[in-house]
N, CA, C and O atoms as a GROMACS GRO file, in nm:
protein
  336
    1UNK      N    1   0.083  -0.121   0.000
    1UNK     CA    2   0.000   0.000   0.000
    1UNK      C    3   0.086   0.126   0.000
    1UNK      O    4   0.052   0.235  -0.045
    2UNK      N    5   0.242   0.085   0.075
    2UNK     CA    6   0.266   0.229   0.034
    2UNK      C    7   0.326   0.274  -0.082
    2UNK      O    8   0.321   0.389  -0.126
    3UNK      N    9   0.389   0.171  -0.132
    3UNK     CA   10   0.442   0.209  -0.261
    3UNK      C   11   0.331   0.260  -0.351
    3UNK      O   12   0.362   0.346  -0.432
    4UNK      N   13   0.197   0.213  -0.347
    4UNK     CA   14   0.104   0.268  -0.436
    4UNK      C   15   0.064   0.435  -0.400
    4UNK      O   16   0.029   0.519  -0.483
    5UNK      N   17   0.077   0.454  -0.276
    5UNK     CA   18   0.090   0.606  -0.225
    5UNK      C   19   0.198   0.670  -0.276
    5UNK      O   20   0.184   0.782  -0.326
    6UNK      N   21   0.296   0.619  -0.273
    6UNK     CA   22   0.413   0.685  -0.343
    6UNK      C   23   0.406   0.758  -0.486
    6UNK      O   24   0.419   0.870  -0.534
    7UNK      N   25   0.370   0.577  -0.542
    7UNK     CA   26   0.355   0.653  -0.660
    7UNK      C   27   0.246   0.712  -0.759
    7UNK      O   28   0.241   0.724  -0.882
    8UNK      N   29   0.149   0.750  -0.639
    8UNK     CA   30   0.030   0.872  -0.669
    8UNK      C   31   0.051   0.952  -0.634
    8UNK      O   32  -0.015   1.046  -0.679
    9UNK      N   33   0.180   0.991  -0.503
    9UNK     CA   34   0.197   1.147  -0.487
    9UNK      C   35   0.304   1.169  -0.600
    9UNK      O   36   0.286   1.279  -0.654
   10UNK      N   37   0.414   1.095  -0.655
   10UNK     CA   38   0.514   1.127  -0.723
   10UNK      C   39   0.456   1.216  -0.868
   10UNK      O   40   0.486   1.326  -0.912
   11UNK      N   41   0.305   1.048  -0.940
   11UNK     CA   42   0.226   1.091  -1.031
   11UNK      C   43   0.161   1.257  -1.011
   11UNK      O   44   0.139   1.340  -1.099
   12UNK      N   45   0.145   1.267  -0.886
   12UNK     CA   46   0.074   1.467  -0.895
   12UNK      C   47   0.175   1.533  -0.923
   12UNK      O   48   0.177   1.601  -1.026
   13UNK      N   49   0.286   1.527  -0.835
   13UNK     CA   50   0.375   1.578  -0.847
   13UNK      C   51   0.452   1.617  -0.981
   13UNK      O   52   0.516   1.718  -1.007
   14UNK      N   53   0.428   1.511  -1.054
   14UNK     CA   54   0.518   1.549  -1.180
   14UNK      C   55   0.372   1.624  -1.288
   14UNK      O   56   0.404   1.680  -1.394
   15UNK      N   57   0.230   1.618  -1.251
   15UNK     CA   58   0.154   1.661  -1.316
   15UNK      C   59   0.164   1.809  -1.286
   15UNK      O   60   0.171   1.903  -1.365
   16UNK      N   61   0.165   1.807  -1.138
   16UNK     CA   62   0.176   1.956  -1.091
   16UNK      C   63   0.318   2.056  -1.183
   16UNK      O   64   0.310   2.174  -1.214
   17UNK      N   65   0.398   1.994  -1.201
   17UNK     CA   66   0.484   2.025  -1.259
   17UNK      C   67   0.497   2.037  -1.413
   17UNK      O   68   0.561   2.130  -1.462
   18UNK      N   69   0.429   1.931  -1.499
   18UNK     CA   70   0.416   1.965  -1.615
   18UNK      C   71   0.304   2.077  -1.608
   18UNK      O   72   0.326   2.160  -1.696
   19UNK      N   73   0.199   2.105  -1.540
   19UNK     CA   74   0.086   2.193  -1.593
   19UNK      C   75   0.150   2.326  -1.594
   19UNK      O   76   0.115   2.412  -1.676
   20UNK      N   77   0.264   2.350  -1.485
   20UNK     CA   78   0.332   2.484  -1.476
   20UNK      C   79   0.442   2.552  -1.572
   20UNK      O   80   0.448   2.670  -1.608
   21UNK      N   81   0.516   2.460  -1.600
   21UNK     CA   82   0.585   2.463  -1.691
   21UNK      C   83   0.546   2.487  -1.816
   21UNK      O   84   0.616   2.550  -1.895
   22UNK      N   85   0.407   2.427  -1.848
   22UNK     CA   86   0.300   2.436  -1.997
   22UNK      C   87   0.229   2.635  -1.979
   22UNK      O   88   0.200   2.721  -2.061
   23UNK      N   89   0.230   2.630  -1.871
   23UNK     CA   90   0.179   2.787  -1.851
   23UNK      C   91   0.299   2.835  -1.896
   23UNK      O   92   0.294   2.896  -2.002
   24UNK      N   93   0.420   2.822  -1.836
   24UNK     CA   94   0.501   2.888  -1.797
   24UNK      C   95   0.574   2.917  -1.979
   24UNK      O   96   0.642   3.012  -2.019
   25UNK      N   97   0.536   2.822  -2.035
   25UNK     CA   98   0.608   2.825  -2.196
   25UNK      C   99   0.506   2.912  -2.220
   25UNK      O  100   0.530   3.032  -2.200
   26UNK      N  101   0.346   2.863  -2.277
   26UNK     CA  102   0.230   2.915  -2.377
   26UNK      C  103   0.224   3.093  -2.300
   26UNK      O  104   0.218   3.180  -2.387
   27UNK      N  105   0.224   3.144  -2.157
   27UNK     CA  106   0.181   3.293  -2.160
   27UNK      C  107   0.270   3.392  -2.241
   27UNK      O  108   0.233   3.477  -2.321
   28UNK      N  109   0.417   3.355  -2.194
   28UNK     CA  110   0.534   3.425  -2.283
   28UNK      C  111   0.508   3.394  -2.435
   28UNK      O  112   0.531   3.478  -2.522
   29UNK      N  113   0.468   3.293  -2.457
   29UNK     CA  114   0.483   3.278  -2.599
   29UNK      C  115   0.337   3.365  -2.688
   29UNK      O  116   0.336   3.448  -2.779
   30UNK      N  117   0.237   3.304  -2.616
   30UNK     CA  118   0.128   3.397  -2.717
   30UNK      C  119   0.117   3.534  -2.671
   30UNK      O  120   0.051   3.607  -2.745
   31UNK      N  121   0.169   3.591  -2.558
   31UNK     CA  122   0.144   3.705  -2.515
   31UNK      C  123   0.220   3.844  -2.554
   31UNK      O  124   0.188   3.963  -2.552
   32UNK      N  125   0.374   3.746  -2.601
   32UNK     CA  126   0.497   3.843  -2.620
   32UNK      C  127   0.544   3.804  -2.757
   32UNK      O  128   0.634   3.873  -2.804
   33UNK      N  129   0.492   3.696  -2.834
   33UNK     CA  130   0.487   3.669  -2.975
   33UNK      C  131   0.363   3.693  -3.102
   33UNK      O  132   0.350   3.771  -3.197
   34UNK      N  133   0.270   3.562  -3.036
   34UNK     CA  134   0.172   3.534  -3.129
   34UNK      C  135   0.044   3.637  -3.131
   34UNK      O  136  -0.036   3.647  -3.224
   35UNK      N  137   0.042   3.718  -2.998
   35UNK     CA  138  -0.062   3.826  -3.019
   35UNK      C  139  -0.021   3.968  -2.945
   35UNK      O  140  -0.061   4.050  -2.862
   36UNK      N  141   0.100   3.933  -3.046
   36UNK     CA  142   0.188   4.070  -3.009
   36UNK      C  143   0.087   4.205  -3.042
   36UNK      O  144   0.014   4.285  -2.983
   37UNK      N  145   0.122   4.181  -3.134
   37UNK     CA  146   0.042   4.294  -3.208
   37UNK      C  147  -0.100   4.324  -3.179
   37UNK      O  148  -0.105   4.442  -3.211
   38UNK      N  149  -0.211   4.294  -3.141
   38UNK     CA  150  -0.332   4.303  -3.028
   38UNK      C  151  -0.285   4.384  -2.909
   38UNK      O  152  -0.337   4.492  -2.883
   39UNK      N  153  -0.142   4.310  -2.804
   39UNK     CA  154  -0.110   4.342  -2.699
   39UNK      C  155  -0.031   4.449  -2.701
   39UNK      O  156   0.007   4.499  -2.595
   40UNK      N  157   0.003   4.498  -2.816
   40UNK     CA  158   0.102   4.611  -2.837
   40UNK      C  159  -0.018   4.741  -2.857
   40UNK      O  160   0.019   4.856  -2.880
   41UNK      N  161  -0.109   4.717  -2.850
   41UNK     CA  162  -0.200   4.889  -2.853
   41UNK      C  163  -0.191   4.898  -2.689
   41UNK      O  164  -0.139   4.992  -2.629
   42UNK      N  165  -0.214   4.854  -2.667
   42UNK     CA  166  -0.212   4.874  -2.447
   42UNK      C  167  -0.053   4.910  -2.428
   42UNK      O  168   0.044   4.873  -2.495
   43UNK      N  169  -0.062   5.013  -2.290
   43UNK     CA  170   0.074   5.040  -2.243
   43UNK      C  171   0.084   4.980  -2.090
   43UNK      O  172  -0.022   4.956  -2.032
   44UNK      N  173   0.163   4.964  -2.048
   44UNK     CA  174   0.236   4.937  -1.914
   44UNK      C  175   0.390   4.957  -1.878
   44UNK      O  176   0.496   4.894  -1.884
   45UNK      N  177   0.340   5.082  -1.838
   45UNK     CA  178   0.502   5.197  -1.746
   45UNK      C  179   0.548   5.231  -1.853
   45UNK      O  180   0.667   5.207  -1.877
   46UNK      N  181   0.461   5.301  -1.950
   46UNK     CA  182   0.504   5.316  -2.098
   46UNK      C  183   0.544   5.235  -2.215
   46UNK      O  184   0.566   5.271  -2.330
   47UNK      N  185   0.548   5.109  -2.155
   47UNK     CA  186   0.606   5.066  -2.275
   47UNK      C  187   0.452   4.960  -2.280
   47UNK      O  188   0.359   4.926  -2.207
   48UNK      N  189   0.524   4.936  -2.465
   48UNK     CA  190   0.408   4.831  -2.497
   48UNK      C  191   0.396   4.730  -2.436
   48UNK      O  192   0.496   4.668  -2.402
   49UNK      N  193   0.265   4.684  -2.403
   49UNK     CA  194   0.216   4.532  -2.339
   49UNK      C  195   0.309   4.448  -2.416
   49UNK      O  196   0.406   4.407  -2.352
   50UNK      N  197   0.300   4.410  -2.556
   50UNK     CA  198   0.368   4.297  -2.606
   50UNK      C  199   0.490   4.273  -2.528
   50UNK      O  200   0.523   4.174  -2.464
   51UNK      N  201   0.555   4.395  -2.547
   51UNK     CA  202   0.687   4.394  -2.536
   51UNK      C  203   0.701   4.368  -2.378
   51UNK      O  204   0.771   4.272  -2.345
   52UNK      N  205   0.643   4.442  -2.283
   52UNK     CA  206   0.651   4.414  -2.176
   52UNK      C  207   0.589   4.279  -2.144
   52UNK      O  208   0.567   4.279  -2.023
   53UNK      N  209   0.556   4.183  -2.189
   53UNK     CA  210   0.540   4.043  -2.122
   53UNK      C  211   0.664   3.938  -2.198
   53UNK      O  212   0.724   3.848  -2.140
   54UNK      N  213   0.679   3.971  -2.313
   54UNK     CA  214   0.819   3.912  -2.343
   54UNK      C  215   0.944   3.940  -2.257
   54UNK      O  216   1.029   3.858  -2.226
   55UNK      N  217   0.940   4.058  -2.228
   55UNK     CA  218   1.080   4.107  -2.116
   55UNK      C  219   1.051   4.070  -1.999
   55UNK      O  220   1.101   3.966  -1.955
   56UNK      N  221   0.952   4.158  -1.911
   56UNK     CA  222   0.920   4.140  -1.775
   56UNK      C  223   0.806   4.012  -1.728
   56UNK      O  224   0.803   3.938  -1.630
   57UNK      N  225   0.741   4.024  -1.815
   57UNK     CA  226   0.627   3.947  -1.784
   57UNK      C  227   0.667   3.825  -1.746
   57UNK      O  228   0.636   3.780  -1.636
   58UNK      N  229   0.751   3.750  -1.846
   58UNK     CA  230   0.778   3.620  -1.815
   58UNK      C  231   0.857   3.615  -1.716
   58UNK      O  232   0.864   3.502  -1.668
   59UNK      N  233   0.944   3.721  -1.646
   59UNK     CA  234   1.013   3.689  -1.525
   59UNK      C  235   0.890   3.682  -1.419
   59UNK      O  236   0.851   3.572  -1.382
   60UNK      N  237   0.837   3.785  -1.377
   60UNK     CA  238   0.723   3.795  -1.288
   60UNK      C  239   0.642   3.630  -1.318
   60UNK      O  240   0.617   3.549  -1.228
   61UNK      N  241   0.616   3.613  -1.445
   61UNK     CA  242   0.513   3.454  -1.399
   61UNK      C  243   0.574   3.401  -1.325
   61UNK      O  244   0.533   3.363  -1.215
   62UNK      N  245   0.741   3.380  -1.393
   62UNK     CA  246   0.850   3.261  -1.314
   62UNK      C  247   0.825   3.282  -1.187
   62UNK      O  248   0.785   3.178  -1.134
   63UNK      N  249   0.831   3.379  -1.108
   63UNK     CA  250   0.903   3.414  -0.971
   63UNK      C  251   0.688   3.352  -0.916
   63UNK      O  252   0.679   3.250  -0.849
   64UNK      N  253   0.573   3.416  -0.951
   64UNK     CA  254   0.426   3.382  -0.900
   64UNK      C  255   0.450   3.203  -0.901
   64UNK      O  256   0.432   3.144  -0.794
   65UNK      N  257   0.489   3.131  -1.017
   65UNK     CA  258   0.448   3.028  -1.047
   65UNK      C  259   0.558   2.916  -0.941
   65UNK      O  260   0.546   2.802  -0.894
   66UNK      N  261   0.657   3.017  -0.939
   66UNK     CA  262   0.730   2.921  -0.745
   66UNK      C  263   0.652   2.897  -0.667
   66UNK      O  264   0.637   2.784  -0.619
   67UNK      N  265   0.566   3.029  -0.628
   67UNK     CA  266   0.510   2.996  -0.553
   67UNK      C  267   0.373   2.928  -0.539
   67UNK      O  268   0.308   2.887  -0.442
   68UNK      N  269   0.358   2.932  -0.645
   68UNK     CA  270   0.227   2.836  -0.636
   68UNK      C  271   0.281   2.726  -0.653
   68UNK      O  272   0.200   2.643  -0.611
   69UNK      N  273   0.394   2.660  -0.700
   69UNK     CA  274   0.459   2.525  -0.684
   69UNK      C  275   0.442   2.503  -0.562
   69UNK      O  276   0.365   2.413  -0.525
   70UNK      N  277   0.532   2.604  -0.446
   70UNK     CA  278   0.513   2.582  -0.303
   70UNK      C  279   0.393   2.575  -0.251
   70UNK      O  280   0.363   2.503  -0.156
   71UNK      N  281   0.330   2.639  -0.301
   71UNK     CA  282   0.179   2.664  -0.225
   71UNK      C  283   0.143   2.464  -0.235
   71UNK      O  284   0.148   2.372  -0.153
   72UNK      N  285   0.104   2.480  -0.408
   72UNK     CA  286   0.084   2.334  -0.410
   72UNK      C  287   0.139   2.184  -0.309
   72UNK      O  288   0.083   2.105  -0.232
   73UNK      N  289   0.261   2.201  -0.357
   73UNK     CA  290   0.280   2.123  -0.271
   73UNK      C  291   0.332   2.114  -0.146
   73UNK      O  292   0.425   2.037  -0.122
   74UNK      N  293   0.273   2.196  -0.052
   74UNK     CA  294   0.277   2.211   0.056
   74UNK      C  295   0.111   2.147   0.118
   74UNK      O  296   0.069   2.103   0.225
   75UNK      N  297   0.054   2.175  -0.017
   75UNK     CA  298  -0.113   2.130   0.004
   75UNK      C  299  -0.087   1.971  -0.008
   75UNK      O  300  -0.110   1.907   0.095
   76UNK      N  301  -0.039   1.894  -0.131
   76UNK     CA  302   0.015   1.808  -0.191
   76UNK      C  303   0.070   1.643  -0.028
   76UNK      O  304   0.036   1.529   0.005
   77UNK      N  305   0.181   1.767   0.018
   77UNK     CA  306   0.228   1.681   0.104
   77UNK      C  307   0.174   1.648   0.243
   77UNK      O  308   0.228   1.566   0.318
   78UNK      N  309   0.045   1.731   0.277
   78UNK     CA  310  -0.016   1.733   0.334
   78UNK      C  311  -0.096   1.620   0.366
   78UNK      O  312  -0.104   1.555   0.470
   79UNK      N  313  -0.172   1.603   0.217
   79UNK     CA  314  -0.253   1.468   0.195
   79UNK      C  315  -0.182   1.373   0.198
   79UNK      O  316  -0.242   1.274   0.241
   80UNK      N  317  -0.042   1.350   0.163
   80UNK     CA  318  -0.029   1.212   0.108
   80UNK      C  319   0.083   1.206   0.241
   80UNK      O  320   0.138   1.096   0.237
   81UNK      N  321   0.128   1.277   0.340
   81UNK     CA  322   0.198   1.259   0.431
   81UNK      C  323   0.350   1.278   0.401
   81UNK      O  324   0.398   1.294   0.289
   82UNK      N  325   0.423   1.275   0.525
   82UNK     CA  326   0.552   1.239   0.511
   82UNK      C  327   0.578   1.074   0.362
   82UNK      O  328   0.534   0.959   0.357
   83UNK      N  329   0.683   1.173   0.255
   83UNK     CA  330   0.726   1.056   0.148
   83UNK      C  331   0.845   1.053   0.171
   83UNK      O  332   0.906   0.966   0.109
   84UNK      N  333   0.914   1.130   0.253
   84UNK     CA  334   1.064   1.069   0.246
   84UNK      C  335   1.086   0.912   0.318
   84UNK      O  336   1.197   0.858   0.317
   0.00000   0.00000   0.00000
């Protein structure tokens, strides 16, 4: 039984991790590429939206999306207990 616990927290774990990483590629990419030009009529601190989520934006997700890693699995390890 516990190995099957194991490897249903490991299984979230690596889901939790691909879903962030899939954000973490697609916002920079359609936001600061593919609908640049939409996002480039809006400003932020003067400069264009496009441009500002290609530069800044994607740092700021990085640094939010830690913490919702932590958040997660802090929720994560909760349920499934001590895995070490």
């Amino acid at each position: 039984m516990q190995d099957k616990q194991q490897r249903t927290y490991w299984q979230a774990n690596l889901r939790l991790i691909a879903t962030l990483l899939i954000i973490w590629f697609v916002v920079p990419i359609l936001g600061g590429i593919v609908f640049v030009d939409f996002f480039n009529q809006f400003r932020l601190g003067g400069y264009k939206l496009g441009f500002w989520i290609a530069q800044q934006g994607a740092i700021y997700l990085f640094v939010v999306l830690i913490f919702v890693y932590a958040f997660k699995m802090n929720k994560l390890d909760d349920e499934y207990g001590d895995q070490a």
